[in-house]
VEXDREN-2710 file (C-alpha; in Angstrom, 1 decimal):
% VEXDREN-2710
k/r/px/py/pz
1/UNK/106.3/97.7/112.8
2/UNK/105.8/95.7/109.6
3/UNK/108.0/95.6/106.6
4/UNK/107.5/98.4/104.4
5/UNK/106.0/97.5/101.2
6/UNK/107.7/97.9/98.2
7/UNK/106.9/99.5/94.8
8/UNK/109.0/100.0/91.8
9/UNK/108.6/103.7/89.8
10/UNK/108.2/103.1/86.3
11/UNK/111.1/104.8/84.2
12/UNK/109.4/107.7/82.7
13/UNK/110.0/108.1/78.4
14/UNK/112.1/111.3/77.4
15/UNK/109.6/114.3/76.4
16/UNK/110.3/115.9/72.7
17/UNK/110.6/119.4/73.5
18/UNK/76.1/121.9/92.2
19/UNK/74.3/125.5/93.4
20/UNK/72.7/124.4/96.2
21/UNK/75.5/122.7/98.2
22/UNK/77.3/126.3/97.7
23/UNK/77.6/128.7/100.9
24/UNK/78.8/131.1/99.0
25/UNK/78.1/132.0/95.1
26/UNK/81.9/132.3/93.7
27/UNK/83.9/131.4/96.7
28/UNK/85.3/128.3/95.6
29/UNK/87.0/130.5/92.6
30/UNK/87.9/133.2/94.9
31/UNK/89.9/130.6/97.0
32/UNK/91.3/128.9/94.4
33/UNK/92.5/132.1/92.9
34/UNK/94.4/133.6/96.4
35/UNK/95.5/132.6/100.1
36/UNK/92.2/132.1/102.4
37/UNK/91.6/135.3/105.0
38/UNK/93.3/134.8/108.4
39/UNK/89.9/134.9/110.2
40/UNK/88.9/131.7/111.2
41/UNK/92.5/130.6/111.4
42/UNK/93.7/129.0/114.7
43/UNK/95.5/130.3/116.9
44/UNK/99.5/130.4/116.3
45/UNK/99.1/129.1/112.6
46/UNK/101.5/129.8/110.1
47/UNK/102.1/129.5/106.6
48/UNK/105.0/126.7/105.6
49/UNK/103.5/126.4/101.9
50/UNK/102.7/129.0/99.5
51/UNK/98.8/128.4/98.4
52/UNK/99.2/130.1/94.9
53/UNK/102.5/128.7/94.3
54/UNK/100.7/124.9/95.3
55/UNK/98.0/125.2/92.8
56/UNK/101.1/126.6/89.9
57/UNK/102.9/123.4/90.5
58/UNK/99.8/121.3/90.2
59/UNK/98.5/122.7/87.3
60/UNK/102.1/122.2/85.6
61/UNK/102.3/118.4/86.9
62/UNK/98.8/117.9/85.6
63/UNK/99.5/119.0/82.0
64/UNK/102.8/116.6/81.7
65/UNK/102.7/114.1/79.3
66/UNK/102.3/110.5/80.8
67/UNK/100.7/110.9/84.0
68/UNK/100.1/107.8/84.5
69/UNK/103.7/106.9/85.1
70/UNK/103.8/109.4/88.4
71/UNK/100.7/108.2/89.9
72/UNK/102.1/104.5/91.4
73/UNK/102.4/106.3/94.7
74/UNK/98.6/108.5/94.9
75/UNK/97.2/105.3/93.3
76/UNK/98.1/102.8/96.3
77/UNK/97.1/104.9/98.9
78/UNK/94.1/106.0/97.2
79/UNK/93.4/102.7/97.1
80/UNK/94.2/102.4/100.8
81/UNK/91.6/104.9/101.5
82/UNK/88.9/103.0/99.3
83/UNK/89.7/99.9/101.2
84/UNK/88.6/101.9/104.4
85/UNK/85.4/103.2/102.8
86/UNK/84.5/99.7/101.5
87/UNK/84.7/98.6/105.3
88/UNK/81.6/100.8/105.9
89/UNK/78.7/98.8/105.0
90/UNK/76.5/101.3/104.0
91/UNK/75.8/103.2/100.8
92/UNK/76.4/106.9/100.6
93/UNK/74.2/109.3/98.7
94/UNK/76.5/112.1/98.8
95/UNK/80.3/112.3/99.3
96/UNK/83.1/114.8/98.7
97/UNK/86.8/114.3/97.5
98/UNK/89.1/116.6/99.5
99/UNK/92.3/117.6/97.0
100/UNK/90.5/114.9/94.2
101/UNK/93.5/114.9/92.1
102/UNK/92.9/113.0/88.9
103/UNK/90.2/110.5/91.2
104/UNK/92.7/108.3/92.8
105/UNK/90.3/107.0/95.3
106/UNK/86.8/107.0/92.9
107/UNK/88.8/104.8/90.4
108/UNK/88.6/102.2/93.3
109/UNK/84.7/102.5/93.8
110/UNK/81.0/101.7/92.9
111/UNK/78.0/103.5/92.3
112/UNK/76.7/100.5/95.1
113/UNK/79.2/102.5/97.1
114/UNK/78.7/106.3/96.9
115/UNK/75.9/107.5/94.9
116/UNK/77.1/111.0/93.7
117/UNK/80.5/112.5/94.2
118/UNK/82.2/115.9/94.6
119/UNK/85.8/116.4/93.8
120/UNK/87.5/119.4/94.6
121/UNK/90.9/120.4/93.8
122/UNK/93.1/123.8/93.8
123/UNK/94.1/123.4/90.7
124/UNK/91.4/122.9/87.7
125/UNK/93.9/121.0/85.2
126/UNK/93.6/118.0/87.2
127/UNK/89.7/117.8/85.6
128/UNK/91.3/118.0/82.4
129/UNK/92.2/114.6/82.4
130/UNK/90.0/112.4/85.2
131/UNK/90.3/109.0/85.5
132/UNK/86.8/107.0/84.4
133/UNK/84.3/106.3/87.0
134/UNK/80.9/105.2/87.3
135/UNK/80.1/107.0/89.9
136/UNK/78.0/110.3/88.8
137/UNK/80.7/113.3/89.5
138/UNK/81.0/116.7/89.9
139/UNK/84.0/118.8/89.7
140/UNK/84.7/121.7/91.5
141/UNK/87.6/124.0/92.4
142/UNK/88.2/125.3/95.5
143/UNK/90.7/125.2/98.5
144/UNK/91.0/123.0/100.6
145/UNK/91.7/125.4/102.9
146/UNK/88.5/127.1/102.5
147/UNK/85.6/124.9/101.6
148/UNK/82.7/126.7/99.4
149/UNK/79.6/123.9/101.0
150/UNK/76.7/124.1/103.6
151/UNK/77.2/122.8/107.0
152/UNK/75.8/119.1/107.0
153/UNK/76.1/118.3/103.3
154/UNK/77.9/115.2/102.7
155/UNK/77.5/111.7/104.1
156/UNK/81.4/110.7/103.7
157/UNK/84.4/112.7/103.2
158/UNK/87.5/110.9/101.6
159/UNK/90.6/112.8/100.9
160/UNK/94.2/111.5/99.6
161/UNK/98.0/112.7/100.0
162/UNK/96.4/116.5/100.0
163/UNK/96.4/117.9/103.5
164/UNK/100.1/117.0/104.2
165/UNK/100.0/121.0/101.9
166/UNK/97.5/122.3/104.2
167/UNK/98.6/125.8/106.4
168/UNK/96.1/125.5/108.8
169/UNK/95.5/121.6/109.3
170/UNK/93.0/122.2/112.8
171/UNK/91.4/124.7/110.5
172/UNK/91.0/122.4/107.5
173/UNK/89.2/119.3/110.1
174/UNK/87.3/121.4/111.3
175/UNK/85.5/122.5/108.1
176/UNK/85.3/118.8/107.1
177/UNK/83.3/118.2/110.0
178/UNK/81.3/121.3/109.8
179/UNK/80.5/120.3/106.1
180/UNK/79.8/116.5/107.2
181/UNK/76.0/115.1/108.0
182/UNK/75.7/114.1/111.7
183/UNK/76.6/110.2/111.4
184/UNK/78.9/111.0/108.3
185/UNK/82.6/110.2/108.0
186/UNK/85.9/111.2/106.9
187/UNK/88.5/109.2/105.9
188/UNK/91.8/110.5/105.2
189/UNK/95.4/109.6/104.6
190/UNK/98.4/111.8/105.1
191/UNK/102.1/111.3/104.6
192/UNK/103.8/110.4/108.1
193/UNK/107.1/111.7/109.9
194/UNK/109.2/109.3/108.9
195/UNK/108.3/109.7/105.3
196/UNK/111.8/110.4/103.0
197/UNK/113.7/109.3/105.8
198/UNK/116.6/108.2/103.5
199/UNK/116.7/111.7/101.5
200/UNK/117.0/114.2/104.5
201/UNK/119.3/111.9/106.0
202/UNK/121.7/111.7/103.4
203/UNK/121.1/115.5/102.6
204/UNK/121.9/116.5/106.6
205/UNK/125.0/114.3/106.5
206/UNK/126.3/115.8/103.2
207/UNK/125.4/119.4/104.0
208/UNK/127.4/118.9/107.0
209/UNK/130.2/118.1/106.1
210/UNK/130.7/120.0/103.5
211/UNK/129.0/123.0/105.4
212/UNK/129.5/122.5/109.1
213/UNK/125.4/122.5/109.6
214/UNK/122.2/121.8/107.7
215/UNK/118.5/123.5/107.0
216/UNK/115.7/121.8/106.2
217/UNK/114.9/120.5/102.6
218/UNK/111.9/118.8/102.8
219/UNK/108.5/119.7/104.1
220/UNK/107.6/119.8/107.6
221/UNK/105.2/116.0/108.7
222/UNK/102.6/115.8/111.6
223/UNK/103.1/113.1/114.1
224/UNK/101.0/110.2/114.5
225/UNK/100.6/111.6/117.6
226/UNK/98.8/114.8/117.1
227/UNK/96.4/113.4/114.2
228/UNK/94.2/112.4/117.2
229/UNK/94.0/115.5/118.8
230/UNK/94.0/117.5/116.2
231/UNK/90.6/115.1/115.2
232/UNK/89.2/115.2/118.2
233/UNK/89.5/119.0/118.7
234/UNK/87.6/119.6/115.4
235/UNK/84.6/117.9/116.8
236/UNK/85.6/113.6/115.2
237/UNK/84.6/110.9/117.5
238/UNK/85.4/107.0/117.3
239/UNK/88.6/108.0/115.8
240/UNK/90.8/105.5/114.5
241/UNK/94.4/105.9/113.1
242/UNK/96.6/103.0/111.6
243/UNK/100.1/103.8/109.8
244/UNK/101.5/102.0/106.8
245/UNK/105.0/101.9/104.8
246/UNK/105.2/102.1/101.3
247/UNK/108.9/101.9/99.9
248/UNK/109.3/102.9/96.4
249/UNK/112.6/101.9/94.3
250/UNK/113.6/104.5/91.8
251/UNK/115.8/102.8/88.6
252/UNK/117.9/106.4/89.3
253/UNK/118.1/109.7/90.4
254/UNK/119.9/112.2/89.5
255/UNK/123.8/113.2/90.2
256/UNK/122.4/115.3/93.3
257/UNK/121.1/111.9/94.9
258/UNK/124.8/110.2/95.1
259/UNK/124.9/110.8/98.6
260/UNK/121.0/108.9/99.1
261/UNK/123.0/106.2/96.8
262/UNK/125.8/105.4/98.3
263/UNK/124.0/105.1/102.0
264/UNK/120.6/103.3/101.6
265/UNK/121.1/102.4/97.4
266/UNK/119.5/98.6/96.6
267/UNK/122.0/96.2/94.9
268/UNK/120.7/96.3/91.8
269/UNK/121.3/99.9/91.8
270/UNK/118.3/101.3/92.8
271/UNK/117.6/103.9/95.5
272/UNK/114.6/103.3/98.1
273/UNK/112.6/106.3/99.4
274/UNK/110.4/105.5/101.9
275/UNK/107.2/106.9/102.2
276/UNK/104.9/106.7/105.6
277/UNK/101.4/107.1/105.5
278/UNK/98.8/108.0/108.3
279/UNK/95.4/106.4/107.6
280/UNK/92.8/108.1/109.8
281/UNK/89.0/107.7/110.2
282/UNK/86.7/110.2/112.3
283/UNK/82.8/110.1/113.0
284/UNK/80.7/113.3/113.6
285/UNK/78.6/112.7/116.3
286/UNK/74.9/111.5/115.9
287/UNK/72.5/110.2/118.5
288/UNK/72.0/106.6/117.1
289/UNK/75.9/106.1/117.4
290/UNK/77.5/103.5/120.0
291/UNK/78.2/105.4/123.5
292/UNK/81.1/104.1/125.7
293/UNK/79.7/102.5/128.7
294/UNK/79.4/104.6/132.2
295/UNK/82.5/104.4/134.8
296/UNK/81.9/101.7/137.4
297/UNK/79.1/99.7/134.9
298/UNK/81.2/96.9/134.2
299/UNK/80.0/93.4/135.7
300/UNK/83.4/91.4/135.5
301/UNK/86.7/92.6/136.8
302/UNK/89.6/92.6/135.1
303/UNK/91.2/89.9/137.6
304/UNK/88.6/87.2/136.8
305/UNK/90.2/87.4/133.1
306/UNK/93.3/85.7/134.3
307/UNK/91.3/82.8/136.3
308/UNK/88.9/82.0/132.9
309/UNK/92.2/81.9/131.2
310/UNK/93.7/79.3/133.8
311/UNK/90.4/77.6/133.5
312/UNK/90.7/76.8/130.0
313/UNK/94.6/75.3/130.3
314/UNK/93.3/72.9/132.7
315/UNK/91.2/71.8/130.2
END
């Protein structure tokens, strides 16, 4: 795997002290407002993260002065994901931003790009202060748990760092492809297993020995190996999913961190955390897409490979 690459976290200042796209009429507040129904749920889900707590804790990060000087992290990978929409050479007339935030990915496009945009968060301070875009936008709140839109509205679906807070993650795909045009896309970026590696590390070792055992303190990651299942049960086809590394160096932490210090800490006195991040792109299925060719079609064999390859040595 590559090198992780590396961003430093600004030190942060000391503080002084769209009807017709609806299913529903009122749904998206109603979601917003409590946990989804467990109808529709899959089978054996459970509930790690608290929904209503989720959108408190947003609302209170979105209302803290200097944003700005949090966002290095949902920036670059929002970034990422507009990278992977700018791939596409199409335009879209219609897309939807899963868990929008503050509009880490629409900072990164065009109007030549996506011709109208819906962002939908949990938590409606994040609208309060949205970055500027040119691209025409609508704001909505809503879960993402429970999306409030007709089957086969949008074009592309793009969502950021959001569904790692997702119950019901095979709930959640599916209703992005339910809600997707036939020929539309999603692409998506989630944080990876290996992300905070240096934290629970240090935490297990110190709770240890200084307990004799350890419980988990940070939240539960999917594995890069069940993001294409999981996309290919919702209904996704031509999947594709690529990892990255992003290592952030913090200027400090606090007295809690000494442990994280003293075992992964930088020599200028900085502490790495290491964040992974799943990148993964899904098609729903239209009749103009590419189809794999049938079993027993091919006209060269494998084996002839290796002579065209001797072939062009003795050259």
């Amino acid at each position: 795997m590559a090198a992780a690459r590396a961003l430093w976290r600004p030190g942060l200042p000391v503080p002084r002290g769209c009807g017709r796209l609806w299913a529903q009429p009122g749904r998206a507040a109603a979601a917003a407002a409590a946990p989804p129904p467990p109808s529709g749920a899959s089978p054996g889900a459970r509930s790690p993260f608290d929904r209503r707590l989720k959108r408190k804790q947003k609302n209170w990060a979105a209302l803290r002065p200097w944003p700005a000087e949090c966002e290095y992290l949902r920036d670059e990978v929002g970034s990422g994901v507009a990278d992977r929409v700018l791939d596409i050479p199409r335009t879209f007339p219609l897309a939807l931003d899963l868990g929008s935030g503050r509009g880490y990915i629409a900072r990164h496009l065009n109007q030549e790009v996506i011709e109208k945009l819906v962002q939908v968060d949990i938590a409606e301070n994040v609208f309060k202060s949205t970055s500027e875009s040119e691209i025409p936008t609508v704001s909505v709140v809503a879960d993402e748990e429970c999306l409030p839109f007709k089957e086969n509205t949008f074009d592309l679906v793009v969502s950021s760092l959001s569904l790692h807070w997702v119950n019901d993650l095979p709930k959640a795909f599916r209703e992005i492809h339910q809600v997707l045009k036939p020929d539309g896309v999603f692409i998506g970026a989630m944080f990876g297993g290996d992300t905070l590696y240096e934290l629970r590390c240090s935490l297990q070792l110190a709770e240890l020995e200084r307990e004799g055992g350890f419980s988990p303190h940070v939240s539960p990651f999917v594995a890069v190996s069940d993001l294409g299942h999981l996309l290919s049960r919702a209904g996704f086809n031509t999947l594709t999913v690529d990892t990255d590394e992003i290592q952030v160096n913090y200027p400090g932490l606090f007295e809690v961190m000494e442990d994280l210090q003293e075992m992964y800490g930088n020599s200028d006195g900085s502490v790495p955390a290491t964040f992974q991040i799943f990148y993964m792109i899904g098609w729903k299925f239209h009749e103009s897409q590419a189809k794999p060719a049938q079993r027993g079609s091919a006209t060269v064999s494998l084996g002839d490979l290796a002579k065209i390859d001797k072939l062009l040595h003795q050259k």
